[in-house]
N, C-alpha and C positions, 0 to 999 in steps of 0.2 A: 896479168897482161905483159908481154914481153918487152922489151924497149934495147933496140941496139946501142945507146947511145954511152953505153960503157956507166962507170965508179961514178957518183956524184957524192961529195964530201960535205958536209953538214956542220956547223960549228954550232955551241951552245943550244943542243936541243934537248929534251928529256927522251929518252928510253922505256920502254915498259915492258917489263917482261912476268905474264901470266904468271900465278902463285899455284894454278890448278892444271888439271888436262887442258883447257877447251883454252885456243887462240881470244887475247885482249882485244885485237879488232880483225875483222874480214874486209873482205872484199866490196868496197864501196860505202865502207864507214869514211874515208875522209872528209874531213870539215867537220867531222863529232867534235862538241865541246867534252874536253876531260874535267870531272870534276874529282875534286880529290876526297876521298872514301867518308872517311871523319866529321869532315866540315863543313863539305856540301862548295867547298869553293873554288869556282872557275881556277883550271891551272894552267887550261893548254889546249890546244887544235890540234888535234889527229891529223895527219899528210902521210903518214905512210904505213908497213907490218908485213909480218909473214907470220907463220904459226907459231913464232918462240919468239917474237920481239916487234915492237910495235913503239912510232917515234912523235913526237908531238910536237911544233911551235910551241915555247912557252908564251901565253896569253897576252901578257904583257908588253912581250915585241909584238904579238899581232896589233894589237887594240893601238898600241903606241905609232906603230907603221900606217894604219890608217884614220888615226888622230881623234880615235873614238874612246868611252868609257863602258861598261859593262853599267847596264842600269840599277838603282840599291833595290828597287821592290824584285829585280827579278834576282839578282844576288839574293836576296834574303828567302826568297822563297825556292831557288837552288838548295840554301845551306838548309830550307826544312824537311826536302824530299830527298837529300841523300840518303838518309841510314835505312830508308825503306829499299830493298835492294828488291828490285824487280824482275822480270826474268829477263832483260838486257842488261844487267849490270854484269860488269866481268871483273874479278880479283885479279890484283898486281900488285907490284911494287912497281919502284920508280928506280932508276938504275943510274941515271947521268944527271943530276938535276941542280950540279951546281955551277950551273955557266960556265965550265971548261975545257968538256970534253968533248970531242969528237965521233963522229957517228959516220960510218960509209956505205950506203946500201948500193949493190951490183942493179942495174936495170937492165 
């Protein structure tokens, strides 16, 4: 979807850029919770992508900005459905993920 509104700059967000063909997220994936591959554990909110790179609030500023916690029964049962990778599950890495760097997507 187009947006005139020019560069919008982004501080300390994580990156994700797909390890296979197929784009990390589409078109009306934001607000997916990312969980990290391994461990099953909440990292981050999906808000934006294109086909080679895909950006996320890290969790923590979310949860923190609206003065919430991630529940432990649904954390725990997060960490037990990860490593079943389902046909939504999509390979990455993580690209920007230590609170430094900057991100700029064109809209």
């Amino acid at each position: 979807m187009p947006y005139d509104i020019g560069t919008i700059l982004f501080h300390d967000q994580i990156a994700i850029k797909s390890i296979d063909a197929l784009p990390f997220s589409e078109q009306g994936d934001s607000g997916a919770l990312i969980l990290e591959q391994t461990t099953g554990m909440a990292i981050g909110l999906l808000f934006a992508g294109t086909s080679t790179i895909s950006f996320a609030n890290h969790i923590a500023d979310v949860l923190d900005s609206f003065g919430l916690e991630i529940d432990r029964e649904l954390q725990r049962r997060l960490q037990h459905i990860a490593p079943d990778r389902g046909s939504e599950t999509r390979s990455a890495e993580r690209t920007a993920d230590d609170h430094s760097g900057e991100s700029s997507i064109d809209w």
